[in-house]
C-alpha positions as CSV (number, residue, x, y, z in Angstrom):
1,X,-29.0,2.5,64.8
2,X,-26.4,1.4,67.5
3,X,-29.4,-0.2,69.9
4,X,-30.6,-2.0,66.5
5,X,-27.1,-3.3,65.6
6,X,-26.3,-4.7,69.3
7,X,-29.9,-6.3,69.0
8,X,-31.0,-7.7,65.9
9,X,-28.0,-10.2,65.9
10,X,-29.3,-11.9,69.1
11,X,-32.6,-12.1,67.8
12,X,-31.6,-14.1,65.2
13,X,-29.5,-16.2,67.2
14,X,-32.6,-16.8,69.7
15,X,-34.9,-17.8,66.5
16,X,-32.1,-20.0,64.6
17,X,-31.8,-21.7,68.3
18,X,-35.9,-22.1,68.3
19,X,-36.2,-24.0,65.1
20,X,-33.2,-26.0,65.4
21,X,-35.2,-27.1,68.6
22,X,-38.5,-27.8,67.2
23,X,-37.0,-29.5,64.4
24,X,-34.9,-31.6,66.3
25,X,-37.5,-32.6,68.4
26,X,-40.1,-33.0,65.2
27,X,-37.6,-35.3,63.9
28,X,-36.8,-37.3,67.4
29,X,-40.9,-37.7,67.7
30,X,-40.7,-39.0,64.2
31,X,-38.4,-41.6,64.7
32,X,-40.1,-42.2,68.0
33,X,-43.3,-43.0,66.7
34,X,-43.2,-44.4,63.2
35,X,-41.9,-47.9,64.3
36,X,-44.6,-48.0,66.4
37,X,-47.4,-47.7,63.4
38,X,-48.6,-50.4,60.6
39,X,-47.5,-50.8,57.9
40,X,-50.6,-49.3,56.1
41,X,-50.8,-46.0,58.1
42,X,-47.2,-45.7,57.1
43,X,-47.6,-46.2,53.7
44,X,-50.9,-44.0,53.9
45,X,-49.0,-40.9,55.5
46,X,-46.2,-41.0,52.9
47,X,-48.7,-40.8,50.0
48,X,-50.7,-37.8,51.7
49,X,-47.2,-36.0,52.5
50,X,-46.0,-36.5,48.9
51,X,-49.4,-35.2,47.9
52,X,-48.9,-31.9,49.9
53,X,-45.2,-31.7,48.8
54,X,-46.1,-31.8,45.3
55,X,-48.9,-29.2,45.8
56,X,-46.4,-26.9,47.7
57,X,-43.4,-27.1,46.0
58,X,-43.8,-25.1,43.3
59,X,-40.2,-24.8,41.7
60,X,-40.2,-28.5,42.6
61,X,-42.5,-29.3,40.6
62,X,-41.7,-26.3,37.4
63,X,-38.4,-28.5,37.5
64,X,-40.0,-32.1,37.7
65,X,-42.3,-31.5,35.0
66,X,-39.7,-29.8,32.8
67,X,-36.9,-32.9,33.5
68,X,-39.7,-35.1,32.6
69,X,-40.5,-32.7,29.2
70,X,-37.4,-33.1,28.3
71,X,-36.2,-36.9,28.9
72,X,-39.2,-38.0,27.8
73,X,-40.5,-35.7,24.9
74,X,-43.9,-36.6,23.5
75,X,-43.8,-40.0,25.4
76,X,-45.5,-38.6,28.1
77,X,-49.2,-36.1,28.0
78,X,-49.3,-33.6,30.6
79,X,-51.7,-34.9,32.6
80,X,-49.0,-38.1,32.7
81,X,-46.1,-36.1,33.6
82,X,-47.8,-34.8,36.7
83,X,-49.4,-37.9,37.7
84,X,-44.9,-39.4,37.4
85,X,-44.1,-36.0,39.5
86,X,-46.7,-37.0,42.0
87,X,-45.6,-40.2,42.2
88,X,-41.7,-39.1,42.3
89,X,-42.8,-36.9,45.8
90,X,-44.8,-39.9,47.2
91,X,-41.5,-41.7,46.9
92,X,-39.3,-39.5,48.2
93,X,-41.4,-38.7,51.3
94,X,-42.1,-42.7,51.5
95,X,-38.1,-42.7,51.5
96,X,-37.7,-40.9,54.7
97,X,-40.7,-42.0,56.5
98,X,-39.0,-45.6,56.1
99,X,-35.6,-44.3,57.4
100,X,-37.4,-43.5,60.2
101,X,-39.6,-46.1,60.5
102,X,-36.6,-48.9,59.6
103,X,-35.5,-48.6,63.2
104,X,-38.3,-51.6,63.4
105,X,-35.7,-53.7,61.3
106,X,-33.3,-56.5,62.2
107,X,-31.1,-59.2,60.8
108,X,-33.7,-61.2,61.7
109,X,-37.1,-59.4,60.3
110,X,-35.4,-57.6,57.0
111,X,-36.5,-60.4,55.0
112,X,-40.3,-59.9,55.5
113,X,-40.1,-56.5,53.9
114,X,-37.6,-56.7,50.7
115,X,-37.2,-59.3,47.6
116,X,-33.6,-59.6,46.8
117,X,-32.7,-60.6,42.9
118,X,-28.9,-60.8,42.6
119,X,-28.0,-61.1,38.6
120,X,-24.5,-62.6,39.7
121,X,-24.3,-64.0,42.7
122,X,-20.4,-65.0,42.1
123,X,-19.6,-61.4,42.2
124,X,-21.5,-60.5,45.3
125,X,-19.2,-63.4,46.6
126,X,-16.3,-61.8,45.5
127,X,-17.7,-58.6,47.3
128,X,-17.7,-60.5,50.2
129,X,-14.1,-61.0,50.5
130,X,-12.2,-58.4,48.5
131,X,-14.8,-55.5,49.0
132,X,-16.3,-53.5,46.7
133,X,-18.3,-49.8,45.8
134,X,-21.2,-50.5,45.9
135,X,-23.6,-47.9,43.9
136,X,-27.3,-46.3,43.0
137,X,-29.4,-43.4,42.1
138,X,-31.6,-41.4,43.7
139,X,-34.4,-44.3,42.8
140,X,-36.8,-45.9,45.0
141,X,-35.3,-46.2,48.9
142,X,-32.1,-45.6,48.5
143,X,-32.4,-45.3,52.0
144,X,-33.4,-48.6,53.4
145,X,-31.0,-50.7,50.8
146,X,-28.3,-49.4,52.1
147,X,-29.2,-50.9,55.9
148,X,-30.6,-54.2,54.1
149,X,-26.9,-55.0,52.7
150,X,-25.4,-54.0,55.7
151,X,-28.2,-56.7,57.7
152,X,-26.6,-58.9,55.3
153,X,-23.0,-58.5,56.1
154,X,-21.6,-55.9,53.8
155,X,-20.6,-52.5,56.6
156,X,-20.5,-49.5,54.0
157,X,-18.8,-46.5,54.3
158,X,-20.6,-43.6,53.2
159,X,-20.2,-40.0,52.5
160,X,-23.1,-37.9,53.4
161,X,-23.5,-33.9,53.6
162,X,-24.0,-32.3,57.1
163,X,-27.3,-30.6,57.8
164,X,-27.0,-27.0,59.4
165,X,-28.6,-28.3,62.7
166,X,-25.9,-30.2,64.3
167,X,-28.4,-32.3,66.0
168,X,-30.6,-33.4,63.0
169,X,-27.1,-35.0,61.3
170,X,-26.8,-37.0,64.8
171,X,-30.4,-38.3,64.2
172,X,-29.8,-39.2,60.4
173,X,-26.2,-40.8,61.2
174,X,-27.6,-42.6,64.3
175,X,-30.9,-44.0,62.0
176,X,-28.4,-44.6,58.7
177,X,-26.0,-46.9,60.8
178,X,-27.8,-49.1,62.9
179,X,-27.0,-51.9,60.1
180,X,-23.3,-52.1,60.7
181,X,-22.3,-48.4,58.3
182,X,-20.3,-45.4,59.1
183,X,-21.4,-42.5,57.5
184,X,-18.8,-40.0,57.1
185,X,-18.5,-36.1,56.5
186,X,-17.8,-34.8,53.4
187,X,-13.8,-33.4,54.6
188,X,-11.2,-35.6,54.0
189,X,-13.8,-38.0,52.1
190,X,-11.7,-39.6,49.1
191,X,-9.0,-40.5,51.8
192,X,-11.5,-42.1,54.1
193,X,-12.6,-44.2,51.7
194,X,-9.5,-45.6,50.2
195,X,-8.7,-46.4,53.7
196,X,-11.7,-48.2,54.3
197,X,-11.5,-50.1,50.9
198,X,-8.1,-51.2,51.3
199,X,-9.0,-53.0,54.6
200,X,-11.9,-55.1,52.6
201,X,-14.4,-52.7,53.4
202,X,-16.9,-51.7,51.1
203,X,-18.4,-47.6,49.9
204,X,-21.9,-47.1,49.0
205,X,-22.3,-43.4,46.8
206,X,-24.9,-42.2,45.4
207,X,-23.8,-41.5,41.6
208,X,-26.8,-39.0,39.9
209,X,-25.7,-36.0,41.7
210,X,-25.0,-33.1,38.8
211,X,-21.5,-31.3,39.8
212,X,-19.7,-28.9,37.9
213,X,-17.6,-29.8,35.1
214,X,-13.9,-30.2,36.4
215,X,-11.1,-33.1,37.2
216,X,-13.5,-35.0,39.7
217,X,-16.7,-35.0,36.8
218,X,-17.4,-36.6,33.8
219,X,-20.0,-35.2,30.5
220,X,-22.1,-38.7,30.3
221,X,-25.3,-38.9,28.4
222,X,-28.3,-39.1,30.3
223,X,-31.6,-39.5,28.4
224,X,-30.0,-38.4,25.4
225,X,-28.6,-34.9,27.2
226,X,-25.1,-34.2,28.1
227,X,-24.6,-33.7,32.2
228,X,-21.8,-34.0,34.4
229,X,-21.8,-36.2,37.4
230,X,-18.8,-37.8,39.9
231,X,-16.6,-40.3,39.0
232,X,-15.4,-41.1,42.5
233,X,-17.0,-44.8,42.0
234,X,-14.9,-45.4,39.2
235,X,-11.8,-43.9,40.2
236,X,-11.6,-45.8,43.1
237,X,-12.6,-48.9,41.5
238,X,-9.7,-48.7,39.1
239,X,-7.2,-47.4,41.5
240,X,-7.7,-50.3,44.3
241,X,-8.8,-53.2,41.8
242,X,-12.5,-53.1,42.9
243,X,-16.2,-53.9,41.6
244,X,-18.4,-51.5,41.2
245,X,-21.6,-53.0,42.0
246,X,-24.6,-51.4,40.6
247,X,-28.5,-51.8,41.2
248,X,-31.2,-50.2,42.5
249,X,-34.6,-50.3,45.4
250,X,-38.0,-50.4,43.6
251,X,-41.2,-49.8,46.5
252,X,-43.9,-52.2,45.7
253,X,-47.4,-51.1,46.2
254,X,-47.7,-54.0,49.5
255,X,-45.5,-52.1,51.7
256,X,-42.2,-54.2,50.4
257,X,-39.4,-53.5,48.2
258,X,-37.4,-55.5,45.4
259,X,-33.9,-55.0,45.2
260,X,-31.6,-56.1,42.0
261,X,-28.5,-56.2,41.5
262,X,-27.0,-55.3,37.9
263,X,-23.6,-56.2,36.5
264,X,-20.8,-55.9,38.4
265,X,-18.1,-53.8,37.0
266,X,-14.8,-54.0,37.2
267,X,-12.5,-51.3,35.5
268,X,-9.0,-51.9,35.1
269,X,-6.6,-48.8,35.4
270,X,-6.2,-48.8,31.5
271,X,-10.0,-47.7,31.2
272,X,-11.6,-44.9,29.9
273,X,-13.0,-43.2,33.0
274,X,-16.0,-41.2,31.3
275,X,-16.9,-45.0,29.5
276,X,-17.2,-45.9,32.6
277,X,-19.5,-44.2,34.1
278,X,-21.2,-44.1,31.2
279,X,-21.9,-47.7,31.4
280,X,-23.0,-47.2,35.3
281,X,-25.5,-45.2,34.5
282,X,-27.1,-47.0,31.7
283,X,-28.3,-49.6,34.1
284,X,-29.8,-46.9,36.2
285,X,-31.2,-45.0,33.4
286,X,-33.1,-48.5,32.1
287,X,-34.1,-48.7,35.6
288,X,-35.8,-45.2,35.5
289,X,-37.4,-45.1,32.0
290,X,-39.2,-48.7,33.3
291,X,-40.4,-47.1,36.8
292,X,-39.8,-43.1,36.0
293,X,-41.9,-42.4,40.0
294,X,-39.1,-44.1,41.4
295,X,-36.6,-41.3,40.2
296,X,-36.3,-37.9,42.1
297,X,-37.2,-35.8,39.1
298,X,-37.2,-32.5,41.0
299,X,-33.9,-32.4,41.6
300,X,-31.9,-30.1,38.7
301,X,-30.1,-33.0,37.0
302,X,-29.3,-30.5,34.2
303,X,-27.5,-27.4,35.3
304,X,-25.1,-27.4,32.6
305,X,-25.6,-27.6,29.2
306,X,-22.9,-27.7,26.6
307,X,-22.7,-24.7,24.0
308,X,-23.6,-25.7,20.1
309,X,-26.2,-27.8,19.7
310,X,-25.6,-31.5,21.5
311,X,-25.5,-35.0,19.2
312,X,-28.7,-36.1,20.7
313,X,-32.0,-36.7,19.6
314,X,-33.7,-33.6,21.5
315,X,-31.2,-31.1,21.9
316,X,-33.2,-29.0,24.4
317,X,-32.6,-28.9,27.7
318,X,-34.9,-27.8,30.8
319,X,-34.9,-23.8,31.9
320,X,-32.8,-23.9,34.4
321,X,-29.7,-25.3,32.6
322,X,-26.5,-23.1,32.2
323,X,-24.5,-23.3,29.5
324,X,-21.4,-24.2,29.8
325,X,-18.2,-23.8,27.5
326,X,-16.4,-26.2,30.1
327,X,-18.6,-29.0,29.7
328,X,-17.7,-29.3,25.9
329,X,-14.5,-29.6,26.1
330,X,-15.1,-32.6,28.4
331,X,-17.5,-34.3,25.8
332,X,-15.3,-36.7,23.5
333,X,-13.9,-34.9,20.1
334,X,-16.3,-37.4,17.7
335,X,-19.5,-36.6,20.0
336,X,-18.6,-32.8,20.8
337,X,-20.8,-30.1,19.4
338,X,-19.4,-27.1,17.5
339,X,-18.7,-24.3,19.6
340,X,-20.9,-21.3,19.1
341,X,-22.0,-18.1,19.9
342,X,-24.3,-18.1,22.8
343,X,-27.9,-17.1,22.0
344,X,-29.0,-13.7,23.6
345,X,-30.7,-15.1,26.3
346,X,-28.0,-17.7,26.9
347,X,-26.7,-17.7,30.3
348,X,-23.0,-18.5,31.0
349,X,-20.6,-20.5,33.5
């Protein structure tokens, strides 16, 4: 038992060193040899791996299908819902083939790829000078919108999470700022940013993540289900006087993206901080039920649900929600369900 002890944990450290080098080096060939294809083949590969991804990832797609059950009730046949999941893992892997692809992009050759509708150029103006957060959803290339803003002038700071392999979060940080960003760890994060947005800079988050209910969430409604998501965007906002700039990257069928920009927001400190980010997310939720592919519809954007039964239209949620006694308490008193005794199979948190 000794000799297996003294062993085994060198093993493992000899096959976690293996695949952190065969991915890194899958990754680096990647990013290698993507600029160098056409467009087409691109576009080509990212529908046959989104094909594959949706044919493999089967809790993926139990949790895609049910999302899109549940958003979208009767809307929606079965044979639809898949053919939206489909289309939701074509995206996403036509997301980070373009990361890796975009290091083909320059101030110069941007333009030939995206369409750019701005609904108030003023406030982009206004960006310009004061700074702003700047913020979208999980929708279309998040990705490459990001670097096309910063082609055009506007250096985000952003927060992203740190892979395991050290060397594959130098790849992704040395692809996501070749624009002009700085992509930062997630320690220290809130203080980073203030910093950067009190010297005219600018943040770019990503505002659909579901995190448990607490001081840093808000209970919004999100096709017609209470969840809880950040509210960093609009704290910050209200505490340094900034827009919030909202809008989203929809892939076009050619090869090219549109961009548009929504309203810009601008929350005083005397606002309701759960309004707000209501209001955020209505633009994005629009956005979706127009182009539902675009969203990523596997991810669990309903881990908590609150107990009682919700003021909402379908009050059931997806298997894999929790319920959660927390999460009604942070639902306003006139919207708030009655609390009640958990059903047998009712999980907790």
């Amino acid at each position: 038992m000794r000799h297996r002890n003294a062993i085994f944990p060198n093993t493992k450290r000899h096959v976690k060193k293996l695949r952190y080098f065969f991915e890194t080096a899958l990754l680096e060939t990647a990013a290698w040899v993507l600029p160098l294809l056409p467009r087409r083949l691109v576009m080509a590969l990212s529908r046959g791996i989104g094909i594959l991804a949706y044919l493999g990832d089967k809790r993926g797609r139990k949790t895609a299908l049910d999302n899109l059950r549940c958003a979208f009730g009767d809307r929606y046949t079965l044979a639809e819902r898949q053919r939206i999941a489909r289309g939701s893992y074509q995206n996403f892997a036509r997301t980070f083939l373009d990361l890796f692809w975009s290091a083909k992009l320059t101030a110069d050759t941007w333009q030939r790829h995206f369409i750019i509708n701005i609904a108030d150029p003023a406030a982009e103006a206004k960006a310009r000078k004061n700074g702003a957060v700047w913020v979208t959803p999980h929708f279309g290339n998040f990705e490459l919108i990001s670097q096309v803003w910063g082609f055009r002038g506007f250096p985000f700071t952003v927060v992203a999470q740190d892979f395991k392999n050290p060397a594959i979060t130098r790849i992704f940080k040395r692809l996501r700022e070749q624009s002009g960003h700085t992509f930062i760890s997630q320690d220290n994060a809130m203080i980073k940013l203030v910093k950067a947005l009190k010297r005219q800079g600018h943040a770019g988050l990503l505002t659909d993540l579901n995190i448990a209910p607490g001081r840093a969430a808000a209970a919004i409604q999100c096709f017609g289900r209470w969840t809880c998501v950040p509210t960093l965007h609009v704290e910050l906002a209200k505490r340094l006087g900034l827009s919030i700039i909202t809008g989203v990257c929809r892939p076009l069928p050619d090869g090219r993206y549109e961009a548009n920009l929504f309203e810009a927001i601008e929350p005083t400190a005397e606002d309701n901080t759960r309004e707000m980010t209501q209001r955020v997310w209505d633009h994005f939720e629009k956005a979706i039920r127009e182009h539902p592919e675009c969203w990523l519809w596997m991810y669990k954007h309903w881990r908590y649900r609150p107990v009682g039964v919700p003021e909402a239209p379908h009050p059931d949620y997806p298997f894999y929600s929790n319920y959660s006694w927390d999460l009604v308490d942070m639902i306003p008193e006139s919207l708030r369900p009655q609390k009640q005794p958990l059903p047998p199979e009712g999980r907790t948190c």
